[in-house]
C-alpha positions as CSV (number, residue, x, y, z in Angstrom):
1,X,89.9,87.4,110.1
2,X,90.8,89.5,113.2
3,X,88.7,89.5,116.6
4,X,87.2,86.0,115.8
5,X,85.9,86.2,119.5
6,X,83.5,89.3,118.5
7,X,80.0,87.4,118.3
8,X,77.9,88.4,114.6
9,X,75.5,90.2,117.2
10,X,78.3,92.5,119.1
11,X,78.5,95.9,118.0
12,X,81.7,95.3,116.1
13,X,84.0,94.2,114.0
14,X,81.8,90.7,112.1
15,X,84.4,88.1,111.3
16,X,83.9,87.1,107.2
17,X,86.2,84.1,107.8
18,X,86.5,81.6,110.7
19,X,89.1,80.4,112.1
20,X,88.4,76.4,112.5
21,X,89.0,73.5,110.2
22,X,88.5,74.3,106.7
23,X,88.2,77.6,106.8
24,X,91.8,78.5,107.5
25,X,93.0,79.8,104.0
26,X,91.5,82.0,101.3
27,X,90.4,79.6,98.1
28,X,93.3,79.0,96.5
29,X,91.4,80.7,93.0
30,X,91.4,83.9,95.3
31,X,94.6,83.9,96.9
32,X,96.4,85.6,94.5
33,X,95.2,89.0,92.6
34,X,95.6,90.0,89.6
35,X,98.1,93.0,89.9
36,X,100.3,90.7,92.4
37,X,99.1,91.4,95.6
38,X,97.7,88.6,97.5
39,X,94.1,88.6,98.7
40,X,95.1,87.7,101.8
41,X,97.1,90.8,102.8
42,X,94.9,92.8,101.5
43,X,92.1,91.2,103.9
44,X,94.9,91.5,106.8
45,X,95.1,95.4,105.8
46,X,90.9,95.9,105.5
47,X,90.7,93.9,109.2
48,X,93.6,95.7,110.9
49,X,91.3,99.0,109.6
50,X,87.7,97.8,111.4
51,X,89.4,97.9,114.3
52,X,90.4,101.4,114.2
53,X,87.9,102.0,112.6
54,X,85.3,100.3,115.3
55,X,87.7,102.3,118.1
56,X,87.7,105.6,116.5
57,X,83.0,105.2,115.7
58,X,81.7,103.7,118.3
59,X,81.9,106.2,121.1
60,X,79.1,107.4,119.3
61,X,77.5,104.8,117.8
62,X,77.8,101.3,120.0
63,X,75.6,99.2,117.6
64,X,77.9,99.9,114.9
65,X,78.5,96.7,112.7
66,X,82.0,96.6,110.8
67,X,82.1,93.8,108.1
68,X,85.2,92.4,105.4
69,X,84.4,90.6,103.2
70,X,86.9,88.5,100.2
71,X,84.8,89.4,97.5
72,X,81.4,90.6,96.8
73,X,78.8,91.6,93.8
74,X,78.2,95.3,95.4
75,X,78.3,96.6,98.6
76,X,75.8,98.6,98.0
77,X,73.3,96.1,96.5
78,X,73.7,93.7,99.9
79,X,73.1,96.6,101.9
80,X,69.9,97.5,100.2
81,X,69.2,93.9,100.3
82,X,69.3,93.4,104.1
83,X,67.5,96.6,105.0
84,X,64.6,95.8,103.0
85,X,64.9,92.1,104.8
86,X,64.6,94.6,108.2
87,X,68.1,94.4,108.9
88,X,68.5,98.3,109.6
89,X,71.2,98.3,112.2
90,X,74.3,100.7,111.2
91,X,76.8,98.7,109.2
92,X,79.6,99.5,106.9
93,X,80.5,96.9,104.4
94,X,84.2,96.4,102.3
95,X,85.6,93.4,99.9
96,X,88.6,93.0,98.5
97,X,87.0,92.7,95.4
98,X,83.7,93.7,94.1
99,X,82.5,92.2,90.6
100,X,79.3,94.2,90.1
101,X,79.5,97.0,91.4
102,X,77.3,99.9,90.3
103,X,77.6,103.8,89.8
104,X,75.3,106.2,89.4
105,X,72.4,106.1,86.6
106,X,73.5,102.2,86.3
107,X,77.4,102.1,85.3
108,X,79.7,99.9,86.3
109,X,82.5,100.2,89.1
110,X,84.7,97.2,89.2
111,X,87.4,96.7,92.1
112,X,90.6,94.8,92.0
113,X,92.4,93.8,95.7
114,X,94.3,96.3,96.7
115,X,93.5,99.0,93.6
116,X,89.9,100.5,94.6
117,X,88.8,101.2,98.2
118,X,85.2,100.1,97.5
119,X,82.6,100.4,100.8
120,X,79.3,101.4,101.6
121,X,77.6,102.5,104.7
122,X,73.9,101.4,105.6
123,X,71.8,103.6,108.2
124,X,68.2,105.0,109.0
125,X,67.9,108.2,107.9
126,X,64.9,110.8,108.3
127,X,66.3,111.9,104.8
128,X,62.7,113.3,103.4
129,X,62.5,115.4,106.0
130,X,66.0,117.3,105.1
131,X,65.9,120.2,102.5
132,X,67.6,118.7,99.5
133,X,67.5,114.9,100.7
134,X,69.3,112.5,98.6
135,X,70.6,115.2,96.4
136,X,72.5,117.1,99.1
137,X,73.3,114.3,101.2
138,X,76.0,113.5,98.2
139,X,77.2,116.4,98.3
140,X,78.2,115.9,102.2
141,X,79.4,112.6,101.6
142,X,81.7,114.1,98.8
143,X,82.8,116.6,101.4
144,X,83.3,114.1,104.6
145,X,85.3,112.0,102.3
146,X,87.7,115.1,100.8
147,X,88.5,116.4,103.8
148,X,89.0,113.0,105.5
149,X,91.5,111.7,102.6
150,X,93.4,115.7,102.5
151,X,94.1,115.1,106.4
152,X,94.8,111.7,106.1
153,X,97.7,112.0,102.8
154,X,98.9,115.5,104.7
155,X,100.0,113.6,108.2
156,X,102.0,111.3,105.9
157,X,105.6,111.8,105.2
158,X,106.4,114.8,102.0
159,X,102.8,114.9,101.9
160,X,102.7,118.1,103.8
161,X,101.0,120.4,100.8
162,X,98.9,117.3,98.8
163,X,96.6,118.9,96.5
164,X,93.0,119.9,97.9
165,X,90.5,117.2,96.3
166,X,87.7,118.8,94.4
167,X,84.1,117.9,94.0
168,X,82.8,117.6,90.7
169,X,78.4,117.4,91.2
170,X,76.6,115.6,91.9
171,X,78.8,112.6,92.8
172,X,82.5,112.7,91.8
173,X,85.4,113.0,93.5
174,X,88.7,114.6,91.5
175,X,92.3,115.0,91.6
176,X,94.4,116.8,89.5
177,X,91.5,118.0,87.1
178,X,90.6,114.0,86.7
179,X,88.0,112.0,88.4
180,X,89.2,109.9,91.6
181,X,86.1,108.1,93.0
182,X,82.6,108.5,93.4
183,X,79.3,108.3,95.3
184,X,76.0,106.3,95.0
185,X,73.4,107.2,97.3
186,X,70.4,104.8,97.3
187,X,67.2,105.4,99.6
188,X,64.8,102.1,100.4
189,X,61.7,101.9,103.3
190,X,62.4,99.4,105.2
191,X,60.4,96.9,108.1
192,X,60.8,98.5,111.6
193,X,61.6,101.7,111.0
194,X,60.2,104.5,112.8
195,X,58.0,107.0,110.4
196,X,59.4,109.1,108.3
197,X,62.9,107.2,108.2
198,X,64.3,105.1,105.5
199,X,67.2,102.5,104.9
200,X,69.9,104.6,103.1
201,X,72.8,103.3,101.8
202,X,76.1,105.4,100.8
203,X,78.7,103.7,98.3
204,X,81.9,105.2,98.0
205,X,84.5,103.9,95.6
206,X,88.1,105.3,95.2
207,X,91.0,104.5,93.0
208,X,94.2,103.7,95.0
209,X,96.0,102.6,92.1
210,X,95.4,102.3,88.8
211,X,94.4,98.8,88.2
212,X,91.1,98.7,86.0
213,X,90.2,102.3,86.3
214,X,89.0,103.9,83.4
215,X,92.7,105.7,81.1
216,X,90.6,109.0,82.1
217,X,90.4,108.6,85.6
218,X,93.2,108.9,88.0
219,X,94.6,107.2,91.6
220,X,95.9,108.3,94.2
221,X,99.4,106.7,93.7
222,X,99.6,107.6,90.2
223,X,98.6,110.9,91.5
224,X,100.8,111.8,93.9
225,X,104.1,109.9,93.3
226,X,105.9,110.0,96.5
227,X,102.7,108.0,98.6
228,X,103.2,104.4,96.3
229,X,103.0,102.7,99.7
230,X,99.2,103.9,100.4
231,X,96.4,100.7,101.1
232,X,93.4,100.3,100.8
233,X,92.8,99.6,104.5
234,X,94.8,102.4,105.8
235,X,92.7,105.2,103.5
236,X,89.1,103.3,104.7
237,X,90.5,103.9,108.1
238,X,90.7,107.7,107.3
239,X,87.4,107.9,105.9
240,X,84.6,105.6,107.4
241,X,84.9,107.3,110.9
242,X,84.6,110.8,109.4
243,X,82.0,109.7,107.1
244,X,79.6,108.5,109.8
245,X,80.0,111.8,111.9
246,X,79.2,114.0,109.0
247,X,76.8,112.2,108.2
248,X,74.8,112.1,111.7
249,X,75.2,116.1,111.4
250,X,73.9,116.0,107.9
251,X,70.7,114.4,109.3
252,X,70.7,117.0,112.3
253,X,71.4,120.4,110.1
254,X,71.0,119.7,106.5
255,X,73.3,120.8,103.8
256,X,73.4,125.0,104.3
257,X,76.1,124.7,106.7
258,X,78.1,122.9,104.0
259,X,77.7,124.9,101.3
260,X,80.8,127.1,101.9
261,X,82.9,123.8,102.2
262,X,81.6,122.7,98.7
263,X,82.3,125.9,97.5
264,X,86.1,125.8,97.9
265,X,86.0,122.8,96.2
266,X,83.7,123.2,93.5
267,X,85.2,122.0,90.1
268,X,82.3,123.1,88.0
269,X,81.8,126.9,89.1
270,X,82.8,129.0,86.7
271,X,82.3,126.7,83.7
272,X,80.5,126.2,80.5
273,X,78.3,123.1,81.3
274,X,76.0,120.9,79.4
275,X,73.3,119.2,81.1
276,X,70.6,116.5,80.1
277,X,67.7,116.2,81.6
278,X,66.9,112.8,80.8
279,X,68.8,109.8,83.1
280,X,70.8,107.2,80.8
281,X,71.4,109.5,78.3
282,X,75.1,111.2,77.7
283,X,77.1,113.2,75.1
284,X,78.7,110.0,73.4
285,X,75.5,108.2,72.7
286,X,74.8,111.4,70.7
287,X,72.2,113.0,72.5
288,X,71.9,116.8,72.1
289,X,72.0,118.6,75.8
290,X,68.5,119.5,77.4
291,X,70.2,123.0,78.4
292,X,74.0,124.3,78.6
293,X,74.9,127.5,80.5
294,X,77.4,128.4,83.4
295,X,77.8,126.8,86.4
296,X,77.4,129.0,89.3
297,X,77.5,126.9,92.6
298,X,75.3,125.3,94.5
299,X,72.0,125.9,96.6
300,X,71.7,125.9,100.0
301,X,69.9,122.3,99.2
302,X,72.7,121.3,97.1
303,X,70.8,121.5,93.5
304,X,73.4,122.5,91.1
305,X,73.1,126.6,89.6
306,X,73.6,127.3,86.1
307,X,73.4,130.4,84.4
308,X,71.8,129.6,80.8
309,X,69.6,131.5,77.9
310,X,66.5,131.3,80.6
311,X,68.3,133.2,83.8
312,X,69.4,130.6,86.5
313,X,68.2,127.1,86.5
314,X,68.5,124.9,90.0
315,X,69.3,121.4,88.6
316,X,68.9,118.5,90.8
317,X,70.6,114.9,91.2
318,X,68.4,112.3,89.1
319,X,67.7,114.5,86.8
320,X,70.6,115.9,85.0
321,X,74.6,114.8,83.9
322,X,76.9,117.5,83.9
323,X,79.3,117.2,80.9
324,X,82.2,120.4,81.1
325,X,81.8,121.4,77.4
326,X,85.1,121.2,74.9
């Protein structure tokens, strides 16, 4: 691990493997990935990307905590863990590889070194007190992220006119008219916090390569051919740093002064949608749709618009899945 000198209470980059006797190698069992690449690179890459990371965030935010981590169940589910323990300061959590990780209404999001960028960001947020909480926080994250990875792939070589990623709500990313990554939001109280905050955790996952994602999801390398050499250290890099600023401005302003943004990058307006109401339940477990209609856009709180039989419904995340019909 890099900056071994930076103490676990420093506002920095928190070293997941010391450097004395013992601990000088990755476990043999984990040296090698699946797909090739060796764990150990790919830790070198995700270390090498806290510290830009940690130069580029904390300006603003000194007490900023940047952890890597070999392998993991979910980022998301330590996060959540810690702040209900009272550990609330800012942190932003990677692995190499995450064996339990979880999407939203419960699926599963496995990551492979070096395939999936998988990472999740833990702060206080006042979020009951913004119009839209949870819901439309997802849908800044979604933005922060798409904008972030379009500026990051465009300052590469032939990369110059990468296609715009699109938002599909309430918590997908896509490329290419196929899903790239996605977005857990996940709210807790927590000991210590002032009232009216709570310990919110963000999980983003993307798909670098192909690895185990799903044959209907796509990566970014399989995506956009001429950028094979993209890791997973050098997208986080792009990302975190813009994540946490929209983020803090999120919390400030709410989600009406991103509603244009999402706009331009809406991937359901303008489509026949079906919707159910009920969480867990989807199209190929055979449940009819609560509603279907045409999508229309989103609120200035972020719940999706759709056009159906009974004028225009305001869905909102929790309580719907969006299906575009056949």
């Amino acid at each position: 691990m890099r900056l071994p000198e930076v103490p676990r209470h420093h506002a920095g980059v928190t070293p997941s493997l010391n450097a004395g006797p013992g601990h000088n190698k990755v476990s043999e069992t984990h040296t090698q990935a699946a797909d090739g690449i060796e764990l150990s690179a790919v830790l070198a890459d995700l270390n090498a990307a806290a510290e830009r990371i940690w130069e580029a965030a904390s300006p603003a935010c000194p007490d900023l905590s940047l952890e890597v981590l070999p392998e993991i169940g979910s980022t998301n589910t330590e996060l959540m863990a810690r702040g209900r323990r009272g550990e609330t300061s800012p942190t932003v959590l990677t692995a190499c590889r995450q064996t339990a990780g979880r999407g939203r209404q419960g699926r599963t999001w496995l990551a492979s070194p070096g395939d999936t960028l998988t990472f999740s960001l833990g702060l206080p947020m006042r979020l009951d007190e913004i119009p839209g909480g949870g819901s439309a926080l997802s849908l800044a994250v979604g933005i922060a992220v798409a904008l972030a990875l379009e500026a990051g792939l465009q300052a590469l070589p032939d990369q110059a006119h990468a296609p715009a990623i699109g938002l599909k709500w309430p918590n997908d990313l896509w490329l290419k008219g196929r899903k790239l990554g996605g977005i857990l939001i996940e709210a807790t109280p927590a000991p210590g916090l002032s009232d009216g905050q709570r310990w919110v955790v963000i999980g983003v996952g993307l798909n670098v390569r192909p690895g185990q994602a799903p044959s209907e999801a796509t990566s970014l390398s399989s995506a956009l051919k001429t950028a094979p050499s993209l890791t997973v250290g050098q997208i986080w890099s792009w990302i975190a740093p813009a994540l946490l600023a929209k983020v803090r401005a999120f919390e400030a302003t709410g989600f009406a002064p991103l509603q244009a943004a999402y706009t331009q990058r809406d991937v359901l307006a303008g489509h026949a949608v079906s919707l159910w109401a009920t969480p867990g339940q989807v199209p190929v477990d055979g449940h009819a749709p609560s509603d279907t209609g045409m999508a229309q856009g989103v609120s200035e709180t972020g719940a999706l618009l759709v056009h159906t039989d009974k004028g225009l419904q305001a869905w909102t995340t929790g309580e719907v899945s969006v299906r575009l019909q056949s």
